[in-house]
N, C-alpha and C positions, 0 to 999 in steps of 0.2 A: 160614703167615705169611711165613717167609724166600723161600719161592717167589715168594709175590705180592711182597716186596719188590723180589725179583731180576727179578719181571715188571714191577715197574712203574722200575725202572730202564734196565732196557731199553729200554721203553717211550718212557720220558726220554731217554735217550742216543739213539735212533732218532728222535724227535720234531726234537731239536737237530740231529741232521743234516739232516733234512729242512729243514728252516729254515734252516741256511747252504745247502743245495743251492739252494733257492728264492731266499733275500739274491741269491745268484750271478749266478741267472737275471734278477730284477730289475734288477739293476747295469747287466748286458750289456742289458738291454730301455732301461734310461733311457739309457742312453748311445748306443743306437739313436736313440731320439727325441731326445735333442738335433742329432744329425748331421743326423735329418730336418728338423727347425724352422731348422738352419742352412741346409741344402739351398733349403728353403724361401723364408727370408729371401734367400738369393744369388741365386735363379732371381729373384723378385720383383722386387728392386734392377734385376737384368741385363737382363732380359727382359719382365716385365708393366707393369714402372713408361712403359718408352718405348711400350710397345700403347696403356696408358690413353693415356698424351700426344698419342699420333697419333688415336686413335679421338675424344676430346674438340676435338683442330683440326680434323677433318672435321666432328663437329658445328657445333662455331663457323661453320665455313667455307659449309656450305648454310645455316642459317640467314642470316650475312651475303649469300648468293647472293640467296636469297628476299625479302629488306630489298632489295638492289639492284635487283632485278627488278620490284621494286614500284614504286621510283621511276625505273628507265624507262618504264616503264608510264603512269605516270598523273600524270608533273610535264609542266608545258605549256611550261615551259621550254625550251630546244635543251641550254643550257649545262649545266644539272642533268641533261639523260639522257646525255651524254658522259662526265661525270662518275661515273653509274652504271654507267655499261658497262667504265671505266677500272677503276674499283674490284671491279669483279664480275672485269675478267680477273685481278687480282690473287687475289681470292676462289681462282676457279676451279683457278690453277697454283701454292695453298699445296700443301706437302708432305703436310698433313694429309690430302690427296684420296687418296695411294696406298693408303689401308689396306687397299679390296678396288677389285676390278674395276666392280663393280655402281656405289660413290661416282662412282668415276673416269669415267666414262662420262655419268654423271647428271650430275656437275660441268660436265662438256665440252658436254652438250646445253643444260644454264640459258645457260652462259655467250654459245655460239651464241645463244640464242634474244633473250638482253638485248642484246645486239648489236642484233641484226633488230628486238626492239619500239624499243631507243635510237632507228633511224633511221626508224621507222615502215612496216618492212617486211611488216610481220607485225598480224592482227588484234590488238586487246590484249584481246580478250576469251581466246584461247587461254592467257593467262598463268595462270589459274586453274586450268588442270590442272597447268602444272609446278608450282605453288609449292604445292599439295597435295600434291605427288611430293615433291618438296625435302620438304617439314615433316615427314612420315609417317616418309622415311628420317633423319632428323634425330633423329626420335626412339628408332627403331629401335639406332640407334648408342649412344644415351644410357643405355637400356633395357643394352643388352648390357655397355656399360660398367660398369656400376651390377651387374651381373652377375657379371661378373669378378671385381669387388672386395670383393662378399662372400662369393664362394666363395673366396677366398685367404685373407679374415680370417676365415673358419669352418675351413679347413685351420688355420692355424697358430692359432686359436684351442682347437682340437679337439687339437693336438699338445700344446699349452699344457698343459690342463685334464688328460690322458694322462700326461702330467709328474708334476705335482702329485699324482697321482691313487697313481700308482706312488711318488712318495717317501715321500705320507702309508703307504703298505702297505709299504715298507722299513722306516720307522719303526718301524710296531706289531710288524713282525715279527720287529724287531731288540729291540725291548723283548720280545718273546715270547720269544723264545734268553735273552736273558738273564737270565728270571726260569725259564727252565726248566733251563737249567744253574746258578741258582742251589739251585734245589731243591737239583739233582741233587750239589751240591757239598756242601750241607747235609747232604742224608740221609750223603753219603759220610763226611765229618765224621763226624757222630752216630754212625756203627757203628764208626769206627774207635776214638773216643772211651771207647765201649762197653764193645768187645774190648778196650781200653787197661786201664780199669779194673777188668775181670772178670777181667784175669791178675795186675794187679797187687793185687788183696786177696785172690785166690784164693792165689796166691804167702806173702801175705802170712797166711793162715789157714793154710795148710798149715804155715807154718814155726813157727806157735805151737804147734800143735796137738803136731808133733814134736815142741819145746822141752818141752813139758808132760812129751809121754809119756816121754823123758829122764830128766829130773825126777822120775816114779814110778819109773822103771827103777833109779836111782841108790838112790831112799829104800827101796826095794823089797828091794836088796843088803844095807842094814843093818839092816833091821827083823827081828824075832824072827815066831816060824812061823806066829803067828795073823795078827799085822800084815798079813806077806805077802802073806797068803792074799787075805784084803781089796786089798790094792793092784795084786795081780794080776790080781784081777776088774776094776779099775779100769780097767786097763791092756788088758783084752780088752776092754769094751765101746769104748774111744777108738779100740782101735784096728778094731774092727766101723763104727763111727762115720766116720770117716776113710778107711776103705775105700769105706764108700757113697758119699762124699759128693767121693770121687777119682771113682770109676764115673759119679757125676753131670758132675762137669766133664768129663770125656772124652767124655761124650753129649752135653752144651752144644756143644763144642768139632766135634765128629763133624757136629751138625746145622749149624752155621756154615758147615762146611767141604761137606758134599753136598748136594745136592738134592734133598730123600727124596720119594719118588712113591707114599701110599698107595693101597694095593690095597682097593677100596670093594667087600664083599662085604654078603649080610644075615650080623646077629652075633646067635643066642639070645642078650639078658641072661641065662637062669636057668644056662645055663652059664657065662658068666662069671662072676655071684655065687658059683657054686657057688668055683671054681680059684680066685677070691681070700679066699673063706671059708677053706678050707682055707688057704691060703700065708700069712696073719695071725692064725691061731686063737691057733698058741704064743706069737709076740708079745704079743698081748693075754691070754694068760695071764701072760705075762711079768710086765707089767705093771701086772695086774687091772684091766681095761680089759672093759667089757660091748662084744663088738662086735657088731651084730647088720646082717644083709642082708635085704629085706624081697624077697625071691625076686618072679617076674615073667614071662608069658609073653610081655613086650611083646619085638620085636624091630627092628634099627635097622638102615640101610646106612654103612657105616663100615669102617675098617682096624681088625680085632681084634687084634695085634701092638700098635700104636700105640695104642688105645683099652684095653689093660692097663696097658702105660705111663704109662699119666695117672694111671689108678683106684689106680694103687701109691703113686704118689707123691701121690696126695692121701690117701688110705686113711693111708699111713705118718707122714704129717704131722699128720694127724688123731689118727691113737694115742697119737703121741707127746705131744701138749700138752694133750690130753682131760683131765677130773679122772676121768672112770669110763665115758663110754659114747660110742659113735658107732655112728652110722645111715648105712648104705647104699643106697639106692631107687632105685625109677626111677619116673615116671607120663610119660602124655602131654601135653601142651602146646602149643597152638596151633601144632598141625601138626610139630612134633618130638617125641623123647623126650629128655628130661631126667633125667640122669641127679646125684644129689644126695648128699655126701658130709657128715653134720650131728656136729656132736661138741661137748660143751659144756665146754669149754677156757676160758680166761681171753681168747678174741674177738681178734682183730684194733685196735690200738691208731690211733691216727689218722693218725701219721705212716706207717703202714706202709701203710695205705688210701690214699694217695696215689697209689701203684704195688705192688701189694702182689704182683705174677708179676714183678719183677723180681730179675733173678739178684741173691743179698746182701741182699735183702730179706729178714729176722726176726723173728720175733715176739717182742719181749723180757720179756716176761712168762711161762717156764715154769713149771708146777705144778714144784713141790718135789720132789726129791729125784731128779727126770727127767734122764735121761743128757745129756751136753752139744747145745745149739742145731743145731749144723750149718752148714750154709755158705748157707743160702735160695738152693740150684739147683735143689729139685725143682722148685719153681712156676714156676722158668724154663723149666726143658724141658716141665712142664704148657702155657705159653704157646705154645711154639713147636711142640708136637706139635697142640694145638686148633688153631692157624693153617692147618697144614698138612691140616685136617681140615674145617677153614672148620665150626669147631664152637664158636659165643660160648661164655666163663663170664662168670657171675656169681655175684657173694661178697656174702652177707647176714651180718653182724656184730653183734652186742650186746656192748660191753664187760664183759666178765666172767661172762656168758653162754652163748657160746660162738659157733661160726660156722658158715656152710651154704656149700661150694661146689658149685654148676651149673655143669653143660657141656650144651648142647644139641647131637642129632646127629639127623641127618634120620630118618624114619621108614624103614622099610624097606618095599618095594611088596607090595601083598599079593597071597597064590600064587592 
């Protein structure tokens, strides 16, 4: 479990970079396209705004050539075709004519030619091929113009759109970092929190515990030989007590601090029942505690170091708050073995079901006469040893009936 924390922080912390490195690149990419839509807009101003203007007066200009040339053509007038030929040389020597060579040449031939119909030089039937010359390229210019100007509003339309496109993906991505170093600030929080409180009532049990043992040590001094005797046994189980229960916080503390990497062999159950049979007989003699292992040829892939580790501190937790018997098992289970530790104790109470593998979690309902509660760290290094095993529990409870905890662990392949 502390692994995958540390991986998924990681995770986090590598995610958020990623994410300013990309913010970074985005910045530098809009700030691109604005230079470009500005580029853009200046070239347009400087440069296509006077194209269009000239390309638009040359149309103007052969159409007015074509209107002229019609009316030297076909007014019977003298005064109205001088008029037209006056107007057409005007036509023909706008500025608009320079845009290309092809206009400029075409301008020059109408104008010649409304001259020659003006003074009746020239057939007037001829006129109908230039002024179908004239209109064609007339339009041709119109055409291109109209060309121009929506391929300039599709560039800076298209940079536009590129803009926007990139701020909305700045946006999400900056709300992205930010909810991902919020996590990551939180999870951080929350462990520091943790560790804050796990030293300070550990601190805080250890120094009662002293203050107690003190206290028999003192009445111990004045008490007569049977007394004694009594308070000294007192005085050896607290301090059995207090020893285990220091060994556990330093293995809280150990797993905090390393990154334990179990070693997944196959593990016989019937040899592990066997070596915890034995290592809790006298206890449970101790006690008169029925303990029984229901022996098993099933076998599991798992770290057998770490997977005695749990079995102890569930096994010893179980003893202790038992009224007479706990069960040991294993069967199989939708494709794991599950292994199950049952004792009929006085159950798991509702507040302690809330988190009940939290380190200082207790069961505050001891059978009678049972040596003092403990510090509730086995079931914390039981969490943190499963995590690391990526092995679920689950705890079945009846008030005052007692409790089942499962650990599932993968099967082992078979030979």
């Amino acid at each position: 479990m502390r692994g995958r924390k540390y991986a998924s922080l990681w995770t986090a912390s590598l995610w958020a970079g990623v994410c300013v490195l990309v913010f970074t690149v985005l910045v530098v990419g809009i700030l691109g396209l604005q230079q470009r839509i500005l580029a853009l807009t200046n070239e347009t101003r400087d440069v296509l705004v006077p194209k269009f203007l000239e390309q638009i007066r040359a149309v103007r200009n052969l159409e007015m050539l074509a209107h002229y040339g019609s009316l030297a053509v076909g007014a019977a007038d003298p005064v109205t075709r001088q008029n037209a030929a006056f107007l057409a040389a005007y036509a023909a020597a706008n500025p608009g004519n320079q845009t290309d060579e092809r206009t400029r040449r075409l301008a020059a031939k109408a104008y010649q030619q409304i001259q020659e119909f003006a003074a009746r030089e020239r057939n007037p039937a001829e006129w109908k091929v230039l002024e179908e010359e004239l209109s064609a390229r007339a339009d041709e210019l119109a055409v291109a113009t109209g060309n121009l100007v929506m391929q300039r509003a599709t560039s800076i339309r298209d940079a536009s759109l590129t803009v926007r496109n990139v701020a909305i993906a700045l946006a999400l991505l900056f709300a992205g970092s930010m909810g991902t170093m919020l996590v990551v600030g939180r999870s951080l929080t929350a462990r520091m929190r943790a560790k804050s409180q796990l030293f300070n009532e550990a601190s805080h049990d250890f120094r009662q515990r002293l203050h107690g043992m003190q206290l028999l040590i003192n009445t111990a001094k004045h008490a007569p030989p049977p007394q004694s005797a009594a308070i000294m046994s007192r005085i050896e189980a607290t301090t059995d007590d207090l020893h285990r229960h220091l060994e556990n916080f330093l293995e809280i503390a150990r797993l905090d601090a390393v990154v334990l990497k179990p070693v997944i062999r196959q593990v016989v159950l019937h040899d592990v029942f066997q070596h915890l049979e034995l290592q809790f007989q006298e206890a449970a003699l101790h006690r008169d505690v029925d303990i029984k292992f229901r022996h098993t040829r099933l076998s599991c892939a798992t770290d057998e170091r770490m997977l005695l580790r749990i079995l102890e501190n569930l096994i010893a937790n179980a003893v202790k708050f038992t009224r007479s018997k706990v069960l040991v098992a294993a069967r199989q289970r939708e494709g794991r073995i599950e292994i199950s530790v049952t004792d009929n104790g006085p159950g798991w109470p509702a507040p302690s079901m809330r988190n009940p593998c939290h380190a200082f979690v207790q069961v505050t309902d001891a059978p009678a006469g049972s040596t003092p509660q403990g510090f509730g760290l086995g079931l914390s290094i039981v969490t943190r040893l499963a995590g690391l095993l990526d092995a679920p529990i689950r705890i079945a409870t009846r008030t005052g009936r007692g409790a089942t905890v499962c650990i599932g662990l993968g099967a082992a392949a078979p030979p």
